[in-house]
C-alpha positions as CSV (number, residue, x, y, z in Angstrom):
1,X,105.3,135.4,103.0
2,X,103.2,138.2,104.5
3,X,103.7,136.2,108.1
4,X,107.4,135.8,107.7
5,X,107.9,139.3,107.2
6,X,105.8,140.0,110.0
7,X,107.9,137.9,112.0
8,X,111.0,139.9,111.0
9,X,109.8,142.7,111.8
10,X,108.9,141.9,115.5
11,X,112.6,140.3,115.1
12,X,113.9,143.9,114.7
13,X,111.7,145.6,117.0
14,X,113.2,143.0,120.0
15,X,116.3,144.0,119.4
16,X,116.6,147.5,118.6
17,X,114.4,149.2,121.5
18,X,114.2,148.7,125.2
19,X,110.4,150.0,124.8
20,X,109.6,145.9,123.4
21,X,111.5,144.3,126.5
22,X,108.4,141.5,126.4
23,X,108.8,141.0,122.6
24,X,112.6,140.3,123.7
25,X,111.7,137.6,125.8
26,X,109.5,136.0,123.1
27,X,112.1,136.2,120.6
28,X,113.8,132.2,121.3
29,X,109.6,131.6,120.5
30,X,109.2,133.4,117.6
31,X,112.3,132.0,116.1
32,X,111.0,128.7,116.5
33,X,107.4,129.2,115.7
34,X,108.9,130.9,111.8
35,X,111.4,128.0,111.9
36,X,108.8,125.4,111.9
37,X,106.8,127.0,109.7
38,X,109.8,127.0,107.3
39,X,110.4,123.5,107.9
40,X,106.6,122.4,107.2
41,X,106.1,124.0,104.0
42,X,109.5,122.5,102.9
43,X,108.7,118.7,104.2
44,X,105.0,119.1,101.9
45,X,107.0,121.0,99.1
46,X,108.4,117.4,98.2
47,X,104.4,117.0,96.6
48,X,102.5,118.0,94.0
49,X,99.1,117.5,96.4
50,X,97.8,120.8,97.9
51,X,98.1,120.2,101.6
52,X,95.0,121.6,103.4
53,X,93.3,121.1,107.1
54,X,91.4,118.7,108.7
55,X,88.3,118.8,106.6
56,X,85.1,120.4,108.2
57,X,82.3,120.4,105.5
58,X,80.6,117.2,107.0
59,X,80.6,115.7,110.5
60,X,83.9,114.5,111.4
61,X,84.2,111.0,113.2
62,X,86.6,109.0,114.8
63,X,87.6,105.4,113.7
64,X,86.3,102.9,115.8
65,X,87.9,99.8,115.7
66,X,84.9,97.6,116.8
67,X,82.9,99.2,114.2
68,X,85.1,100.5,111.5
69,X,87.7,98.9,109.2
70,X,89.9,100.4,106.3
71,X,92.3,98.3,104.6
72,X,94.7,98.3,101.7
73,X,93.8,94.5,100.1
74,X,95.7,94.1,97.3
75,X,98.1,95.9,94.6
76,X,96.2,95.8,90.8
77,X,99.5,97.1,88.8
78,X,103.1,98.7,89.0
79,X,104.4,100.7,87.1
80,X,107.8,102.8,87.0
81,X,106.5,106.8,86.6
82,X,108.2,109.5,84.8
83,X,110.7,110.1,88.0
84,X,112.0,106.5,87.4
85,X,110.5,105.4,90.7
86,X,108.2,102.0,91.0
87,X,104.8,102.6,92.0
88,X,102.1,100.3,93.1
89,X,97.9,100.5,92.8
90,X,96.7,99.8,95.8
91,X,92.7,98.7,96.2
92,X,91.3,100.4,99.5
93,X,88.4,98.7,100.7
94,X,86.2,99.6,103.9
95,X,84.7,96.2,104.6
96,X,83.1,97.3,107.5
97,X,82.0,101.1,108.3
98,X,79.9,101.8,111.5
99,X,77.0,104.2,110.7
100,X,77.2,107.4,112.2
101,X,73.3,108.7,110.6
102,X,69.8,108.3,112.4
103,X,66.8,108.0,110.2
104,X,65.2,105.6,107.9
105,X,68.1,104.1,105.9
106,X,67.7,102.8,103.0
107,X,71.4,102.0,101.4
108,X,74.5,101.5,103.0
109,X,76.7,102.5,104.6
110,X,79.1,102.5,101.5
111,X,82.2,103.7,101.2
112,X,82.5,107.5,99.0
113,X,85.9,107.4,97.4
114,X,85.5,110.3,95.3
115,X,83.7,112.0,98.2
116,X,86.8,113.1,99.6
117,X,90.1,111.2,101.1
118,X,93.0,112.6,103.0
119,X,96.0,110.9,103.1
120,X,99.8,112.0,104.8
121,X,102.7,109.5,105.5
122,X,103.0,108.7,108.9
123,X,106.8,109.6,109.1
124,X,105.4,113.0,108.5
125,X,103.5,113.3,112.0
126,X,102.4,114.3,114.4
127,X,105.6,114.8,116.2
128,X,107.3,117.1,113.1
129,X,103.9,118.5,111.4
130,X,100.7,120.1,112.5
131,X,98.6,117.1,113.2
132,X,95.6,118.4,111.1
133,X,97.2,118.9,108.0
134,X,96.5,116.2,105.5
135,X,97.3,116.0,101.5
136,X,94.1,116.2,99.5
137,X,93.9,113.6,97.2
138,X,92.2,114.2,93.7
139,X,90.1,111.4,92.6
140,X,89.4,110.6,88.9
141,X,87.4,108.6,87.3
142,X,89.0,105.5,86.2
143,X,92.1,103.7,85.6
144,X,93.2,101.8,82.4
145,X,96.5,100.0,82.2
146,X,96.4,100.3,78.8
147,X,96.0,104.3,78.5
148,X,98.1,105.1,81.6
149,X,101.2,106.9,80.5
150,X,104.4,107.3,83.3
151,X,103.4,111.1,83.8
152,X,100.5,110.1,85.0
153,X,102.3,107.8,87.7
154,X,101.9,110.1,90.9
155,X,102.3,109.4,94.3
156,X,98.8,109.0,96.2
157,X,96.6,109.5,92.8
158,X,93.4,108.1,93.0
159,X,90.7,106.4,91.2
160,X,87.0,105.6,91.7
161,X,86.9,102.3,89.1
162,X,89.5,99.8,87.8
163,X,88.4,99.7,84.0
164,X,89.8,96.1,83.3
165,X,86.6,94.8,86.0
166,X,84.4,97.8,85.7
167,X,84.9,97.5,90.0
168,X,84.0,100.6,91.7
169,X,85.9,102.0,94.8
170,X,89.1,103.2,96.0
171,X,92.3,102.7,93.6
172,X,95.4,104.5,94.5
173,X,99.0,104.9,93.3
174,X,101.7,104.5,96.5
175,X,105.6,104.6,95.9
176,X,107.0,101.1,96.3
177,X,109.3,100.3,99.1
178,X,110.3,96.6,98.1
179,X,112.2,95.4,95.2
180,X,113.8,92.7,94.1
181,X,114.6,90.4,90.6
182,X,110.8,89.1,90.6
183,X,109.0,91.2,92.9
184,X,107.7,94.8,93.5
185,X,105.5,96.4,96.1
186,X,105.1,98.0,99.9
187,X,106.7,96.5,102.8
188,X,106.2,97.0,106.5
189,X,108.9,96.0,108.7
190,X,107.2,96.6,112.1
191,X,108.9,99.5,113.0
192,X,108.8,103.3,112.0
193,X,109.5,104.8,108.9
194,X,112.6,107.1,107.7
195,X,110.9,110.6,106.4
196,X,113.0,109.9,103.2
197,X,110.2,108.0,101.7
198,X,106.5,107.5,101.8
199,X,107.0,104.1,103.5
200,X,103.8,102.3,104.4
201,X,102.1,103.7,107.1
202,X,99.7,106.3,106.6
203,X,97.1,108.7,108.4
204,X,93.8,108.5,106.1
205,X,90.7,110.1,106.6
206,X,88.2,108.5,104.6
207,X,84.4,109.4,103.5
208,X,81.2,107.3,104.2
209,X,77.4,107.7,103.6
210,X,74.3,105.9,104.4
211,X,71.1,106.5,102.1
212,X,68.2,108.0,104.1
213,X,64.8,108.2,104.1
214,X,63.3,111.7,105.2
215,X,60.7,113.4,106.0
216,X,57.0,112.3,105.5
217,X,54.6,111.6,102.7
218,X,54.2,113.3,100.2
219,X,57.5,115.9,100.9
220,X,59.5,112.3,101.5
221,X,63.0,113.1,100.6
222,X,65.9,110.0,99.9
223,X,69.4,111.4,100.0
224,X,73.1,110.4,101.0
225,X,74.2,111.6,104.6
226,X,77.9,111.6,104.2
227,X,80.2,111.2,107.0
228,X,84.3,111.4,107.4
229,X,86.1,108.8,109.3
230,X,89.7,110.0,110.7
231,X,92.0,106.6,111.0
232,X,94.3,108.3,113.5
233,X,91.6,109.4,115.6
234,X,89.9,106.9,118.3
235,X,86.8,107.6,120.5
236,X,87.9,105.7,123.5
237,X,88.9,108.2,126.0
238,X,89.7,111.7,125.8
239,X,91.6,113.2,125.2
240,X,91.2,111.0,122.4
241,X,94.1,108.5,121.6
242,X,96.1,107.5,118.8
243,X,93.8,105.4,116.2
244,X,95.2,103.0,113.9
245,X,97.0,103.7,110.6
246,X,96.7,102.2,107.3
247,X,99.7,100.3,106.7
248,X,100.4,98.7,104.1
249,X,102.5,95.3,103.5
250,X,101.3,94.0,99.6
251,X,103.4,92.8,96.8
252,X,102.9,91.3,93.4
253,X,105.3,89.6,90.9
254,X,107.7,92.3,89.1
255,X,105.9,93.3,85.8
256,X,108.9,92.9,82.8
């Protein structure tokens, strides 16, 4: 609010005083810089997620497709949530992850779902939407068909365990994009999304960790090194170029 004013008010200055004929120029540019703001907080107003930056807390790495893989496998459920939409639980697995740690390891590396995981729809980027902005998802502790209620249905929800196999790892509601008589899921067509819906291709930035070994006896010290792995991101050349997305094309027979 505070910069929108502020933009006003330079608005007013360009206009009303010869003294700010550089501020006039700027004008057509500071219209567009407020009118993309505008148009940003409306596109992530549509969720309840809190949108927030490229994370920074741990070292940031680049998918590498010769190293690195990310993939939705299957859908565990669907469901219809409490806005009367289908959605569908989605196991993410990371069957292989490329360690990024020196040292004595001793584990891993392992995927961290609840160690942080950044999701945004592809039809949402990077052409219309700061490229570093990302929805945070919340991760919780487990899912049980039986307890789930439709308000807890939300879009991009996640989960660290699937309670009817104890399975740890990365379970996550998506809005369903395919439906017929006797089936429900996410379909990918090949081809862009419409920014009307989620769709099923998405920019993920997912957290891994290798167990270390460090220092020397008797101060020796084992810990996790974390590590976050941006799927849009590649390391081949810079600048660096478009990674791959996580797309999705799952379904399942149509629960009654």
């Amino acid at each position: 609010m505070i910069l929108v004013l502020l933009l006003m008010y330079m608005f007013y200055i360009c206009t009303a005083s010869d003294k700010f004929y550089i501020l006039l120029i700027m004008k057509k540019n500071i219209l567009f810089i407020c009118a993309f703001i505008l148009f940003t907080m409306a596109t992530f107003a549509q969720s309840p997620l809190p949108v927030v930056s490229t994370p920074s807390d741990i070292f940031l790495s680049y998918f590498d497709i010769d190293r690195d893989d990310f993939k939705a496998t299957r859908i565990l459920d669907a469901k219809i949530g409490a806005d009367g939409n289908w959605y569908c639980l989605v196991e993410l697995e990371a069957p292989r992850i490329g360690n990024r740690v020196s040292g004595s390891i001793v584990d891993g590396p392992y995927l961290i779902p609840g160690g942080g995981l950044y999701i945004r729809a592809a039809s949402i980027g990077p052409t219309n939407v700061a490229p570093n902005w990302y929805k945070s998802v919340d991760n919780n502790s487990h899912y049980n068909p039986n307890t789930v209620s439709p308000n807890e249905i939300v879009e991009f929800k996640s989960y660290s365990r699937y309670a009817p196999t104890g399975k740890e790892g990365a379970f996550m509601w998506f809005k369903a994009t395919y439906l017929s008589p006797t089936e429900v899921g996410i379909y990918y067509d090949g081809q862009n999304i419409t920014p009307s819906n989620s769709g099923s291709m998405f920019e993920v930035i997912y957290t891994a960790a290798v167990t270390v070994k460090t220092g020397t006896w008797p101060f020796q010290k084992i810990k996790a090194m974390p590590w976050y792995v941006q799927m849009s991101k590649s390391p081949l050349s810079p600048p660096f170029t478009l990674g791959p997305w996580l797309v999705i094309n799952l379904k399942i027979k149509r629960p009654n």
